[in-house]
C-alpha positions in Angstrom: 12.4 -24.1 24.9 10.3 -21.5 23.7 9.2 -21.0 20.4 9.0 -18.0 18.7 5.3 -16.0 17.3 4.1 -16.7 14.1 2.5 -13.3 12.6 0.0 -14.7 10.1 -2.3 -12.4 8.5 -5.7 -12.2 8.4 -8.2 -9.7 7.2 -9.0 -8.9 3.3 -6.8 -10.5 1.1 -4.3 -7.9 -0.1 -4.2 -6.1 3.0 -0.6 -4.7 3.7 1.2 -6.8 6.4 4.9 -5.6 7.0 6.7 -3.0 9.5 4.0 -0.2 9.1 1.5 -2.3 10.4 2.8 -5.4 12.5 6.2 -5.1 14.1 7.8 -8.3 15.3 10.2 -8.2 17.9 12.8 -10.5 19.6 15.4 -10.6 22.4 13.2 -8.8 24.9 14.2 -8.6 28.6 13.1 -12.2 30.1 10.3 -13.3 31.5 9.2 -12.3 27.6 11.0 -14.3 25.2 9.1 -12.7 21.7 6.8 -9.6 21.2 4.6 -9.0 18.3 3.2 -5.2 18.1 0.0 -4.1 15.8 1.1 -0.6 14.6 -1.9 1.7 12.5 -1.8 1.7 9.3 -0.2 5.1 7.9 -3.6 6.0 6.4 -5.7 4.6 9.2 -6.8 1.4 7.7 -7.8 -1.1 9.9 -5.4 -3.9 10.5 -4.8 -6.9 11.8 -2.2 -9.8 12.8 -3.0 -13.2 14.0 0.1 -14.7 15.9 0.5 -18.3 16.4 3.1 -20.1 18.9 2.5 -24.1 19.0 -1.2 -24.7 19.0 -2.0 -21.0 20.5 -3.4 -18.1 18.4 -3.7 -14.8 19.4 -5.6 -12.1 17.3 -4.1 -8.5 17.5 -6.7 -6.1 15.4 -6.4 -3.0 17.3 -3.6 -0.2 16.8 -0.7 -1.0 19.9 -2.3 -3.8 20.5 0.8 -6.6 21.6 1.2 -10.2 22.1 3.9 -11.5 24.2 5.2 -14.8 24.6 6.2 -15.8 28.3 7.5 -18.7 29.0 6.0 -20.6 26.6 2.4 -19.5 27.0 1.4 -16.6 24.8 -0.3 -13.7 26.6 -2.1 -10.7 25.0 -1.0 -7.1 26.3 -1.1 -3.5 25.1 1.0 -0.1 24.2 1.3 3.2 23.2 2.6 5.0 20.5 4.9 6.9 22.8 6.1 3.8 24.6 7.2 2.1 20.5 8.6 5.7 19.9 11.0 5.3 22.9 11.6 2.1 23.0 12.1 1.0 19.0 12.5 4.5 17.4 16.0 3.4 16.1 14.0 0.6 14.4 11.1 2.7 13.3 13.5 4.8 11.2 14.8 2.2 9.7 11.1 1.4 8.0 10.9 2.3 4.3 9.0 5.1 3.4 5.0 4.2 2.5 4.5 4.3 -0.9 3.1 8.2 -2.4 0.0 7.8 -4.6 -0.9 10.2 -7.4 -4.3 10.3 -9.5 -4.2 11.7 -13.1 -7.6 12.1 -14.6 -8.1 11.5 -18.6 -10.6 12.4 -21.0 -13.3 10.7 -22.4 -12.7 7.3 -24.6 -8.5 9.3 -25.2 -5.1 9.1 -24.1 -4.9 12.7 -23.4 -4.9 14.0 -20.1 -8.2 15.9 -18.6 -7.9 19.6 -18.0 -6.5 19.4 -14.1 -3.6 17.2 -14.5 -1.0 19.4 -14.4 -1.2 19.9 -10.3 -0.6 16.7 -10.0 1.8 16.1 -12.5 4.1 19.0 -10.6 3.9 17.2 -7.6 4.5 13.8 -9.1 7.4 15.2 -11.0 8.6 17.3 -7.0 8.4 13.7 -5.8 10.5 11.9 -8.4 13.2 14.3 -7.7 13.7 13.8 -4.0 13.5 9.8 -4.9 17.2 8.6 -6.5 15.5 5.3 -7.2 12.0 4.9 -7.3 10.0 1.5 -8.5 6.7 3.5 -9.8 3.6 0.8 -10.7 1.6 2.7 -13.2 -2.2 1.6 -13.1 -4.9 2.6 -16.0 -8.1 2.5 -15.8 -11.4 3.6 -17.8 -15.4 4.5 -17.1 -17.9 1.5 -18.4 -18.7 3.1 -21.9 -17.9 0.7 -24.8 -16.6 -3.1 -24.6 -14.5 -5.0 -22.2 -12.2 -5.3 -24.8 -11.8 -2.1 -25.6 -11.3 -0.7 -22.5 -8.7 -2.9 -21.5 -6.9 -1.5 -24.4 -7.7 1.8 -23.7 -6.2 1.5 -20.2 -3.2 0.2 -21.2 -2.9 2.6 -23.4 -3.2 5.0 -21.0 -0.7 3.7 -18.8 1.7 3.8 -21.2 1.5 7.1 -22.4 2.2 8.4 -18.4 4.9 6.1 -18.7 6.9 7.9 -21.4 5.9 11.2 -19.1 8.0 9.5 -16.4 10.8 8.4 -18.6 11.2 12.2 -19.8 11.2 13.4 -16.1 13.9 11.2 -15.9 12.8 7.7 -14.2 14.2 4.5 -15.8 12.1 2.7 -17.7 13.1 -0.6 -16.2 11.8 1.2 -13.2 8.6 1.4 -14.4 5.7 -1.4 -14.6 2.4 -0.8 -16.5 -0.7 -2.7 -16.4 -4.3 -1.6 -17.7 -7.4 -2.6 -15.9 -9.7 -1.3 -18.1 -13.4 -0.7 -16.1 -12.9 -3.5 -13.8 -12.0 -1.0 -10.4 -14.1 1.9 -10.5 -13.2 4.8 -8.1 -17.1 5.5 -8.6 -19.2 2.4 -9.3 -21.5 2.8 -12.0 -24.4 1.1 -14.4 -22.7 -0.3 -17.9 -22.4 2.5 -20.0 -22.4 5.3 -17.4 -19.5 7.7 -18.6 -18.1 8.9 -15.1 -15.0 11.4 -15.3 -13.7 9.9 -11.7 -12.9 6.8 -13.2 -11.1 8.1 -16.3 -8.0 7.9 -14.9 -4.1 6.5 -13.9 -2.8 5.5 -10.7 0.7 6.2 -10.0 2.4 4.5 -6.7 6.0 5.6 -5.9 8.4 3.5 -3.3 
């Protein structure tokens, strides 16, 4: 008896590991019994999928790149992206949509938005209307002026108050997570005390 792939991931902890990028596929016409298929990243990340049947690994870490399992002997092999489009396009539409991500910058050591939000704040609110139920993770974050402490509070804080923007545009607040990060991710990594507009900001993911 055969035994089916095991798609472990490897790569940077974190990395995303689901339909968008590694497509696991049963029931193929025999000799193959399974078929694992490394599909790129929607922002053209690099990926990658290590598949395991018995003792036998296979690493997949190019886009199309496919491991097949025949007969019980696992067996590297390759496609295209026109080949997955005829072949699994019922199954590729089925994929959730990749999560939208929108930056809103803040001013310095404040809660209030920075001159330039309000472009992205029209297209976050466009987005949130042509979603009937999003999950939205909102993410604040500071520069490295002032104290840990404090700027873990300040990001929060931050968070928050885009929060209560996404409850008036109409999203449900048990929708809605919040978490601060204070200085700890930097879009721009600075010296301590550096006050960098870039990194004066909230992160907003939609799915």
């Amino acid at each position: 008896m055969s035994r089916r792939p095991n798609p472990r991931r490897t790569g940077q902890p974190g990395a995303p590991l689901a339909l968008a990028a590694a497509l696991a596929l049963a029931g193929c016409a025999a000799p193959v019994s399974d078929r694992v298929i490394l599909l790129p990243q929607p922002d053209g990340a690099p990926s990658a999928v290590e598949v395991g049947a018995g003792a036998q690994r296979l690493r997949l870490d190019r886009p199309y790149a496919v491991a097949e399992l025949r007969g019980g002997t696992l067996a590297p092999a390759s496609t295209d992206a026109a080949a997955v489009r005829q072949q699994y396009g019922l199954l590729l539409s089925q994929q959730p949509a990749a999560p939208r991500h929108f930056t809103l910058p803040f001013e310095s050591n404040a809660q209030r938005l920075a001159p330039g939000a309000e472009p992205v704040l029209a297209e976050l609110r466009a987005a949130l209307a042509a979603m009937p139920a999003p999950e939205v993770v909102v993410t604040g974050h500071t520069d490295r002026v002032g104290s840990l402490e404090a700027n873990d509070r300040l990001s929060l804080a931050r968070a928050e108050a885009v929060r209560e923007l996404l409850v008036a545009a109409g999203v449900g607040r048990t929708q809605i997570s919040v978490v601060g990060r204070g200085e700890r991710e930097p879009l721009v990594p600075t010296a301590d005390e550096v006050a960098e507009p870039r990194n004066r900001r909230v992160e907003i993911k939609l799915r």
